[in-house]
C-alpha positions in Angstrom: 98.4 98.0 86.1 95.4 99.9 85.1 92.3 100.5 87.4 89.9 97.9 86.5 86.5 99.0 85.7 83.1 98.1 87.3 81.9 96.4 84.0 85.2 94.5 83.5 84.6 93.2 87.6 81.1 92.5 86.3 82.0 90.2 83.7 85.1 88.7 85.3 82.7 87.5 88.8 80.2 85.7 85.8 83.3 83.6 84.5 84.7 82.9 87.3 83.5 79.9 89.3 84.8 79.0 92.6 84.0 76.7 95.4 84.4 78.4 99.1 86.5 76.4 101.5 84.7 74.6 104.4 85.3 75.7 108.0 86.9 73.1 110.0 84.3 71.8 112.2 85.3 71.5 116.3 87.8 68.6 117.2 85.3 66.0 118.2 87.2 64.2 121.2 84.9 61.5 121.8 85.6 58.5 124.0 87.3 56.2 121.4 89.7 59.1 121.2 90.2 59.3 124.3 91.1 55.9 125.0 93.2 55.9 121.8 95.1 58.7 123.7 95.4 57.0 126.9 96.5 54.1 125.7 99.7 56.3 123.4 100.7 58.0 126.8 100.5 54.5 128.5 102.7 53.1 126.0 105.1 56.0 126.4 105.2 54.8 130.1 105.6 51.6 129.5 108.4 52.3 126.9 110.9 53.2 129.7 110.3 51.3 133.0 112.1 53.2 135.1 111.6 56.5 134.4 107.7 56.0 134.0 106.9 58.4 137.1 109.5 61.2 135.3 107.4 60.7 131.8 104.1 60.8 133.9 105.0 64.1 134.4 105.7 65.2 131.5 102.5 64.2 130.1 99.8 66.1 129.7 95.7 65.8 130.2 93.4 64.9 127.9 91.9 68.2 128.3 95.1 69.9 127.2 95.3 67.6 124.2 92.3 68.5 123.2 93.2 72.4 122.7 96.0 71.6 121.1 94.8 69.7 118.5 91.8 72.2 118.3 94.8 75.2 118.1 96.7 73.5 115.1 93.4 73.2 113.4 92.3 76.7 114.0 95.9 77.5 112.7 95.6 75.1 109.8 92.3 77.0 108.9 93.8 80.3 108.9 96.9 79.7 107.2 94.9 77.6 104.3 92.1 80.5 104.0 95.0 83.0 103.8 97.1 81.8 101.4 93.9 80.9 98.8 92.7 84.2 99.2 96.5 85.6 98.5 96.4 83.3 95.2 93.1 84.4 94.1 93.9 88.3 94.4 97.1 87.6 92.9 96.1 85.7 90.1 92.7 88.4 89.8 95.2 91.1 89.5 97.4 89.0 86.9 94.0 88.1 84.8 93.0 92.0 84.6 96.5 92.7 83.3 96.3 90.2 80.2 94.7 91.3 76.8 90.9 90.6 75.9 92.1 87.5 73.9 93.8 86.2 77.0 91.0 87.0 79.0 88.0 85.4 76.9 90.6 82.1 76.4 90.8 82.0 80.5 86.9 82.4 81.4 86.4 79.7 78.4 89.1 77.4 79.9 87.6 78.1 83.7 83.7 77.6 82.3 84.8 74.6 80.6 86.7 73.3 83.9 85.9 70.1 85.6 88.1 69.7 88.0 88.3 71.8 91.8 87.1 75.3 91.6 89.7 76.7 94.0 92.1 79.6 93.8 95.3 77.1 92.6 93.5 75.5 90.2 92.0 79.2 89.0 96.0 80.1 89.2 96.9 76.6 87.2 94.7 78.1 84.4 95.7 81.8 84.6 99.5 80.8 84.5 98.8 78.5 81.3 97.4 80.9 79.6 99.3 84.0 80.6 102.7 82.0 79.6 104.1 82.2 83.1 103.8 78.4 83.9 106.3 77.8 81.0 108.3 80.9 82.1 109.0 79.5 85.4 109.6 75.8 83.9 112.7 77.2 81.8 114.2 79.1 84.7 113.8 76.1 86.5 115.8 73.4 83.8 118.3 76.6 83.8 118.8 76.4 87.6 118.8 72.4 87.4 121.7 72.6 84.2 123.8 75.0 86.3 123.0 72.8 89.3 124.4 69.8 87.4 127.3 71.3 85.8 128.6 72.8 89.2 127.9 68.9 90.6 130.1 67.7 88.0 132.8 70.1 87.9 133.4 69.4 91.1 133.6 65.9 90.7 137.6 64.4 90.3 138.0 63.0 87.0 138.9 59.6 86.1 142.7 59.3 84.4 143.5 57.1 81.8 143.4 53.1 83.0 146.7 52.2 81.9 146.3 48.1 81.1 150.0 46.7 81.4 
């Protein structure tokens, strides 16, 4: 790949709309919640009579619920951020590889976009364009024909019905 020049940067951040992704905003456990919860761990009680003391104890506070909802959704945030900023380097570095005709075609195709302006629909465009959406389609049918063909060879095969 070539180095990519500060007037090509230039002119590719002027085509190239994108919407940032929110931040997750703090679990709000409010009260509702909270009942909602103690009402799950007192069904979980009542589920088995006579173990209800045994899954007492292994249930936990409301307190305890709520950072581990909180540390999914921390998680969920960072995985999410990480893997749209992954795609949009990727795809960046895909775009500056592509001739000037490729190029203009994606920033019309992007400025003319009116759906989400996130890195997989940027990546939606840039493989349309580029040729590798259609790439990975064929190797795809391939994989499903040999699939199938492998599914059927292995199936027994149906002799003659003799009619007496």
């Amino acid at each position: 790949m070539t180095p990519v020049s500060w007037s090509q940067t230039i002119k590719y951040l002027a085509a190239m709309r994108f919407s940032r992704l929110e931040r997750h905003t703090p679990i709000d456990f409010n009260t509702r919640r909270q009942a909602a919860f103690a009402r799950k761990q007192r069904r979980e009680r009542d589920r088995y009579p006579l173990f209800a003391d045994h899954v007492a104890a292994e249930q936990h506070s409301p307190d305890e619920e709520l950072s581990r909802r909180q540390r999914r959704s921390d998680n969920l945030e960072r995985t999410t951020r990480a893997l749209h900023a992954r795609i949009w380097r990727e795809k960046r570095a895909i775009y500056f590889s592509l001739s000037d005709d490729q190029r203009a075609e994606i920033r019309a195709k992007w400025q003319t976009w009116t759906g989400p302006t996130t890195a997989l629909y940027f990546a939606y465009v840039i493989d349309t364009v580029s040729g590798e959406y259609a790439r990975r389609s064929e190797v795809a049918r391939a994989d499903t024909l040999a699939i199938r063909r492998r599914v059927l060879a292995s199936l027994p095969e149906q002799t003659a019905l003799e009619i007496a």
